[in-house]
C-alpha positions as CSV (number, residue, x, y, z in Angstrom):
1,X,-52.0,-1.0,8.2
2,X,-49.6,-3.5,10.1
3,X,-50.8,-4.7,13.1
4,X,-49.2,-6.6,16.0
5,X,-45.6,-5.8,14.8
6,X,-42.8,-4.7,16.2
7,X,-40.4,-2.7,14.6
8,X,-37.7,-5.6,16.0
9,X,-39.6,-7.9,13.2
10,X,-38.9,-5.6,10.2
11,X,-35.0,-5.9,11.2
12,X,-32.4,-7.7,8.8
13,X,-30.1,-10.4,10.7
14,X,-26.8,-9.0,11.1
15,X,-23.8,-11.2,10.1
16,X,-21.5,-12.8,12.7
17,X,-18.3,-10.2,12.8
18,X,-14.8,-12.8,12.2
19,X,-11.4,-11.2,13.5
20,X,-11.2,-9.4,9.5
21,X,-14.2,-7.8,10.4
22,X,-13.2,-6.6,13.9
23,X,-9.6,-5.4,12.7
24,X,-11.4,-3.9,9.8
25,X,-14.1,-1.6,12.1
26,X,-10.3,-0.8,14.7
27,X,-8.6,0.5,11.2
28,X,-12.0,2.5,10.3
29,X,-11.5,3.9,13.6
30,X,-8.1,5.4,13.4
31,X,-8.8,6.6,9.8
32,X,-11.5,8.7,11.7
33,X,-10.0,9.1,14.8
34,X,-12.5,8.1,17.0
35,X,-10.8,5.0,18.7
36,X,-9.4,5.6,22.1
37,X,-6.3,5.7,23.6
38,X,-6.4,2.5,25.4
39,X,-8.3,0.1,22.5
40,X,-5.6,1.9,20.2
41,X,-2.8,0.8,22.3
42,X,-4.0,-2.8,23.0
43,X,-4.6,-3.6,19.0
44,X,-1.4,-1.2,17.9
45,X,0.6,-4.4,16.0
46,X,-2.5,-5.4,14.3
47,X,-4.2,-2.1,13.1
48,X,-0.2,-1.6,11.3
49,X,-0.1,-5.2,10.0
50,X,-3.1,-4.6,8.2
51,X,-2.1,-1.0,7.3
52,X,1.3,0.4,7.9
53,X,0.4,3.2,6.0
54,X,-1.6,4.3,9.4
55,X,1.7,5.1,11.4
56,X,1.0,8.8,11.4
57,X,-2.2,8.8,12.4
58,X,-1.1,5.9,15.3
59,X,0.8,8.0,16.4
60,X,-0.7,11.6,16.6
61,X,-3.8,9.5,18.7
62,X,-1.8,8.0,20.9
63,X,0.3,10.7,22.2
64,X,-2.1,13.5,21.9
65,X,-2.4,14.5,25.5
66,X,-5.9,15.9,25.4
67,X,-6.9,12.0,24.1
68,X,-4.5,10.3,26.7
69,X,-6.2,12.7,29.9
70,X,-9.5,11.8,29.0
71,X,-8.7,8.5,28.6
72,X,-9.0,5.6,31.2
73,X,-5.3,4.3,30.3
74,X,-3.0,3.2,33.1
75,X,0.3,2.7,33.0
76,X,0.0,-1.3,32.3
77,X,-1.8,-0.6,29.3
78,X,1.4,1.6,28.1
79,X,3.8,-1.6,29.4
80,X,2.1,-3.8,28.0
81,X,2.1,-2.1,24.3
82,X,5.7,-1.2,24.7
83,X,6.0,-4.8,25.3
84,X,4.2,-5.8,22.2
85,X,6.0,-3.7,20.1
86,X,9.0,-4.4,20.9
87,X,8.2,-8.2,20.4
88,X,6.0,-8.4,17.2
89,X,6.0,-5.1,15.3
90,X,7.8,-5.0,12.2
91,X,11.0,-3.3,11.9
92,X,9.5,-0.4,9.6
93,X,7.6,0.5,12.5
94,X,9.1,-0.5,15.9
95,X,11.2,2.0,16.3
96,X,8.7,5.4,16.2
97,X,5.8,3.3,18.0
98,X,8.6,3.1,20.9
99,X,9.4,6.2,21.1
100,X,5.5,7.5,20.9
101,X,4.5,5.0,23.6
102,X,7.2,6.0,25.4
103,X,6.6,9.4,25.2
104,X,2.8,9.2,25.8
105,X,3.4,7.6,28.8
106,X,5.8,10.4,30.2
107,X,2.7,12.7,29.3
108,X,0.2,10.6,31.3
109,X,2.7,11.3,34.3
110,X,4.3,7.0,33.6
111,X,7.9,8.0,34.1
112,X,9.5,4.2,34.5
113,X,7.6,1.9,32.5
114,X,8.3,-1.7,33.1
115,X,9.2,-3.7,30.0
């Protein structure tokens, strides 16, 4: 019988998490779709770098509109993709995250975004 222990003193230490292991856990989340709208849209160029072949599912989550209205996006966070985007994503991609950013934001009722 153990005595005097918490269950806190059986744990295992957990490993530091390094930006491979955070960029690792946002691709897991797309692959299961169960990242949100906004986290999606502010690590966009990063999740693709790592795995382009992830377009499709990028962009079904970001401009399904059940996703986007339950989301707590504003129309900075779709700006401030579009910007990134159109500044560092690679020319495979650009072109269709533009156009579902773009059209996501329409959607969310962001008629004029500012980029």
């Amino acid at each position: 019988m153990i005595t005097n222990r918490t269950i806190e003193s059986f744990r295992l230490p957990l490993p530091r998490a390094s930006a491979g292991d955070e960029l690792g856990l946002l691709v897991n989340l797309v692959r299961n779709e169960q990242i949100g709208v906004k986290m999606l849209l502010q690590n966009v160029n990063e999740i693709l770098a790592d795995d382009e072949s992830l377009l499709v599912d990028v962009v079904l989550l970001i401009t399904d509109p059940q996703r986007v209205a339950e989301s707590n996006v504003a129309a900075e966070d779709f700006s401030a993709a579009l910007t990134a985007v159109e500044r560092d994503a690679s020319p495979r991609t650009k072109s269709v995250l533009e156009e579902a950013i773009s059209h996501a934001a329409k959607k969310a009722g962001f008629l004029a975004l500012a980029s």
